[in-house]
C-alpha positions in Angstrom: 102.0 71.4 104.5 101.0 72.9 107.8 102.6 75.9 107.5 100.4 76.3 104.1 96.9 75.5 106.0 97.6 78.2 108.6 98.2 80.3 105.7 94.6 79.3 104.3 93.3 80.0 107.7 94.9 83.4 108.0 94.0 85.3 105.1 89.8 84.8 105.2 90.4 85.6 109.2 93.2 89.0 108.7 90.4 90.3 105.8 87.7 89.9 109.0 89.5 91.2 111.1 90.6 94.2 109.3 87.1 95.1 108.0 86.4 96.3 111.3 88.8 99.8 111.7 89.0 102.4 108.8 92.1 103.6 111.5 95.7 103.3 109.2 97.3 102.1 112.6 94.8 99.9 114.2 94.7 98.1 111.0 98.9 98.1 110.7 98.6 96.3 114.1 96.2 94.1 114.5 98.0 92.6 110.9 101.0 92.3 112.7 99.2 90.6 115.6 97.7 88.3 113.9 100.4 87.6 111.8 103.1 86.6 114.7 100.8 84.8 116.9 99.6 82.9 113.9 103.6 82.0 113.1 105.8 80.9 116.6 108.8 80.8 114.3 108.4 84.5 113.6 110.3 86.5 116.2 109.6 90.0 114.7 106.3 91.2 112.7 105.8 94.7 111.2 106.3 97.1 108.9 107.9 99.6 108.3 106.4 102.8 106.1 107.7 106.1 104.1 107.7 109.7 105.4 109.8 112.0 103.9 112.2 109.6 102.3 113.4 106.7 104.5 111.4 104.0 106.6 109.7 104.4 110.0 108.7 102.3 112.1 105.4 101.1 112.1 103.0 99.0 114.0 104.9 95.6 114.9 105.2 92.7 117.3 108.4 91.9 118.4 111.3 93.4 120.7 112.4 97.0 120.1 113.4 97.8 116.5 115.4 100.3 114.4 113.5 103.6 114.2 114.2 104.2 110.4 115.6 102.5 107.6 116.7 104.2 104.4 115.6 103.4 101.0 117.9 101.0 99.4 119.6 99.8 102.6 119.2 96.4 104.4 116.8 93.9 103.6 113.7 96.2 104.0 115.4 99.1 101.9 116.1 97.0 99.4 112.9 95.2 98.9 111.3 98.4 98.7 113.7 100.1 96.1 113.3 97.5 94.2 109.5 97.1 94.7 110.1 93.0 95.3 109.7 90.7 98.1 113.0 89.5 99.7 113.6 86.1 101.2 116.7 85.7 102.8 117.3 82.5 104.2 120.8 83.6 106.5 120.6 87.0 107.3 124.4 87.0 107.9 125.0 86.7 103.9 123.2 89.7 102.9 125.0 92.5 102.0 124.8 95.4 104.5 121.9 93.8 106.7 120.9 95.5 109.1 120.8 93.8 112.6 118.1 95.5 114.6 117.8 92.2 116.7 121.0 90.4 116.7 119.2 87.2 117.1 117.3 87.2 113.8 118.9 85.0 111.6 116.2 85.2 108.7 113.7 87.2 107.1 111.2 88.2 104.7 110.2 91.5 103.6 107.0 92.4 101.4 106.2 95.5 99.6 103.6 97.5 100.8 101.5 99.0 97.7 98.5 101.2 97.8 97.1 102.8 94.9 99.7 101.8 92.5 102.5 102.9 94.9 105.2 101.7 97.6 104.0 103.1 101.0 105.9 101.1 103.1 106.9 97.3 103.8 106.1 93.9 105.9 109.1 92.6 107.7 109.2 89.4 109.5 112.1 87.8 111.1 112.9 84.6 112.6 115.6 83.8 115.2 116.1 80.4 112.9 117.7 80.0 109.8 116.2 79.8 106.3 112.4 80.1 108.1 111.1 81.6 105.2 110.1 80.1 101.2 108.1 80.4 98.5 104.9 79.5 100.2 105.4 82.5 102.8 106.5 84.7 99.7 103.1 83.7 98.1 101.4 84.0 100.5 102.4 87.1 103.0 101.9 89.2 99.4 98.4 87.8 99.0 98.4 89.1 103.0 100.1 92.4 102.7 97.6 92.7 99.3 94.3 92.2 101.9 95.9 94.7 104.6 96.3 97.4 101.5 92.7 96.9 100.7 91.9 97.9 104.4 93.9 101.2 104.6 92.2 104.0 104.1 95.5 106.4 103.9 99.0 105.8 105.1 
């Protein structure tokens, strides 16, 4: 239950906290802040967004991560070919994961939609197994649905 009241607390405080920058990547960031200090299980928070056909890095807390991610590979790939959130609960069972930290042993990734479309994705990874469940699936896309409302462009 606590991890669903911090949750609660979260979204009201990411929507204030995002009303204040019309900037693409101060808003990117200061979601990912928010978002991993909010979480101590999370070991990695950011996303990753589309130029010119694969996925860039984006705004993210965490150690150093991979630089680009194409479409339909790994977990964020995936979740944004097929335009649905992706809990995986042992990163080591996925096929063709892609181990950017080689401590993260789960994850959750959230599409990213603006105006009707897939611009990019949330990824958040935890260096402990099955970390992630319906209530983060509920409500990191009520989350990433708030930080789409904030961007101006992408």
């Amino acid at each position: 239950m606590k991890k669903e009241a911090t949750y609660v607390d979260l979204l009201p405080e990411l929507s204030n906290l995002l009303s204040e920058s019309d900037d693409p990547i101060a808003t990117l960031a200061n979601a990912s802040a928010l978002i991993k200090q909010s979480f101590p299980l999370f070991s990695w928070v950011g996303f990753y967004l589309l130029k010119k056909g694969a996925l860039v890095l984006g705004p993210f807390q965490g150690p150093p991560a991979c630089v680009s991610i194409q479409v339909g590979r790994g977990v964020c790939g995936t979740s944004f070919a097929k335009k649905e959130t992706i809990v995986v609960e042992d990163v080591r069972t996925f096929p063709g994961h892609i181990a950017c930290d080689s401590r993260s042993l789960s994850e959750i990734v959230v599409p990213l939609k603006k105006n009707g479309a897939i611009v990019g994705v949330l990824d958040i990874d935890s260096h402990e197994l099955a970390t992630f469940d319906a209530v983060d699936r509920r409500y990191l896309e009520m989350a990433v649905a708030i930080i789409a409302d904030h961007l101006t462009t992408v």
